[in-house]
C-alpha positions, 0 to 999 in steps of 0.5 A: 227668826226660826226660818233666818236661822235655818237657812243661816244653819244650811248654808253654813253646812254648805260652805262647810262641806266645800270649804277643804276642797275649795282651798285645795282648789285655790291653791291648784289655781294659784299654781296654773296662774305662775306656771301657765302664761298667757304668752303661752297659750297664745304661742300654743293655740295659733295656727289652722285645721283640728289640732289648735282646736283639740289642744284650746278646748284641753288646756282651758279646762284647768284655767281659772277663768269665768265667762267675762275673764275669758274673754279678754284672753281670747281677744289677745288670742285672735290679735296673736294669730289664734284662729276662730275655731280654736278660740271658740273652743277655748272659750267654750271649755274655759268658764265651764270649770277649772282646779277650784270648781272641779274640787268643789264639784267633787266635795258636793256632787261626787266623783261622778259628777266631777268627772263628767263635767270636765268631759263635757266642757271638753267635749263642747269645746271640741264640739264648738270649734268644729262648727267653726272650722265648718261653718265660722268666719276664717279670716283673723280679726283685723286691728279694730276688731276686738274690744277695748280692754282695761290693761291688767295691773295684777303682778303677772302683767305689770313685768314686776317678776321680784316675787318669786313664783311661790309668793306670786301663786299663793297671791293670786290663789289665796288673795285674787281669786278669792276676793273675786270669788267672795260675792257670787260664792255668798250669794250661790251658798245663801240661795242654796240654803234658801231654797232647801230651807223653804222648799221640802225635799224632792217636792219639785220632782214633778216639775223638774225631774228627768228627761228632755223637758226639765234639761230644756227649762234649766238651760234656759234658766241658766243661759241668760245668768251669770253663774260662775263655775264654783259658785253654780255648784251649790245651786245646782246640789240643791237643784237635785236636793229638790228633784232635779236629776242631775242631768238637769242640774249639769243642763244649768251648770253648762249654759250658766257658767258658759254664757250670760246676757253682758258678755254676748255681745263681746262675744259677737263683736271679737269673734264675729256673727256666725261664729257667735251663733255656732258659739249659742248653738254649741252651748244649747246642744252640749247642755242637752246631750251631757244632760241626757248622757249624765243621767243614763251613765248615773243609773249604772253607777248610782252607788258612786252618787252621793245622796243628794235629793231627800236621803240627805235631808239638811245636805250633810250632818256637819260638825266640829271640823266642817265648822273649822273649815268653814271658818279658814274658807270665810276667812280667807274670803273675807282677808282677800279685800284688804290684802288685794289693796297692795301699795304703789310699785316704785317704777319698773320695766314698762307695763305691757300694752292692754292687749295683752290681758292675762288669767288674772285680769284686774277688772274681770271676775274670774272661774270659780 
């Protein structure tokens, strides 16, 4: 019972020290949502040589999309005429992080760090379109090439544009992403009081400290994982709670957020076979350089670190506001269930065709 509450007690802190910077990310999302269409980034993206590349891996930072919500946008992207590198690029950068993730990274690992993750997104997206533009297939996919996908039956694709934009971007903010956020958020938070709860302070610094090898094992760790952007970040504090350097941490933060084992094979299929290795390889190799550079650039400015391994023993001293904020944030997870069950619209303008999924895609989980 003493060990239930200890680590009931740590990962309420937790969800506390995330809490106001995560509805702030929320909120960020729910606007991108309304102010950025798919049609858009589509119409954007198109085209061949460096610059659809450059601007793809730019414009998917931000986005709140996961590895497996993504992928229904790329697919439309590639029937709408974006190449394969751009869409690589987008693929790369997008599930890295977005508004939500980079809030959350800042609350729990500093401004450092929340930097430098988006910079390392970007730089991988870049870095795996060019491979693309090298190495990948160039044709555009055919009709039958990309997957089937479920048609969206979220606001922003059934044509029902009665809501205005604010109501539709504090819908998908504070309603949709959350309700799709809630299940991994609980189960990274529970892990991360777990594992700080269970496992003293810097007692993995041997085995999982800095350097090459400890970046290799948590990239492999992460790889075959579904760990989405925001719900990684606690995971990965208390990673460096427990030794890790923070190269090591970013090693998992990367290779988790950006692949899992269910959405490779789409992968493959929508894009094809060497763009899909250049895709893996793009992944391993910014995991181990971000790594490597994070580390070097976080002992010039160790001061801008938080304390994050023994020094800050029980990850944050808590208190009476970041109670209140723990409960806003529970309770806005735990309200975007039944508000998400909206009634039947009375027939409308025609939905579009399932091939034009978008950021808020019904059956897919999205960036967090």
């Amino acid at each position: 019972m003493h060990l239930l509450l200890d680590i009931t007690g740590r990962s309420w802190l937790v969800l506390g020290e995330m809490a106001p910077y995560l509805l702030f990310g929320f909120a960020m999302a729910g606007l991108l949502s309304v102010l950025i269409s798919p049609e858009w980034t589509e119409r954007h993206l198109g085209g061949r040589g460096l610059r659809p590349v450059l601007e793809a891996a730019a414009w998917g930072i931000p986005l709140p999309l996961c590895s497996c919500s993504v992928i229904p946008v790329v697919a439309s992207m590639r029937r709408h005429g974006a190449s394969r590198a751009a869409a690589t690029a987008f693929l790369l950068s997008t599930p890295q992080t977005g508004a939500d993730s980079i809030a959350a990274t800042y609350a729990m690992l500093g401004p450092v760090f929340a930097i430098f993750r988006p910079v390392a997104a970007l730089l991988s997206g870049i870095l795996g379109g060019c491979l693309v533009l090298v190495f990948g297939e160039s044709r555009l996919a055919g009709p039958g090439e990309p997957p089937e996908m479920a048609p969206c039956t979220e606001a922003c694709c059934t044509g029902d544009r009665r809501r205005g934009i604010l109501r539709r971007a504090v819908r998908y903010g504070f309603v949709t992403m959350p309700r799709d956020l809630a299940a991994p958020l609980a189960a990274g938070i529970l892990l991360a009081g777990a594992m700080t709860a269970l496992v003293h302070p810097d007692q993995l610094q041997h085995s999982l400290g800095g350097g090459l090898v400890s970046i290799l094992v948590l990239m492999a760790v992460g790889i075959p994982l579904y760990v989405c952007a925001t719900a990684s970040v606690p995971i990965a504090r208390a990673l460096i709670y427990l030794g890790a350097s923070p190269g090591a941490a970013l090693a998992f933060l990367i290779a988790g957020a950006a692949t899992n084992f269910s959405t490779l094979p789409v992968i493959w299929k929508v894009l094809g076979r060497r763009t899909a290795v250049c895709y893996l390889l793009t992944v391993a190799a910014s995991a181990v350089f971000c790594g490597l550079l994070l580390d070097l650039v976080t002992r010039w400015v160790g001061d801008w670190m938080p304390p994050l391994g023994a020094a800050g023993h029980a990850m944050g001293e808590g208190g009476w506001g970041s109670s209140l904020w723990a409960a806003a944030l529970l309770a806005v997870l735990v309200l975007s269930y039944p508000l998400s069950r909206t009634p039947r619209t009375p027939a409308g303008p025609a939905a579009p065709a399932a091939d034009k999924p978008c950021c808020c895609e019904a059956d897919a989980t999205h960036k967090h």
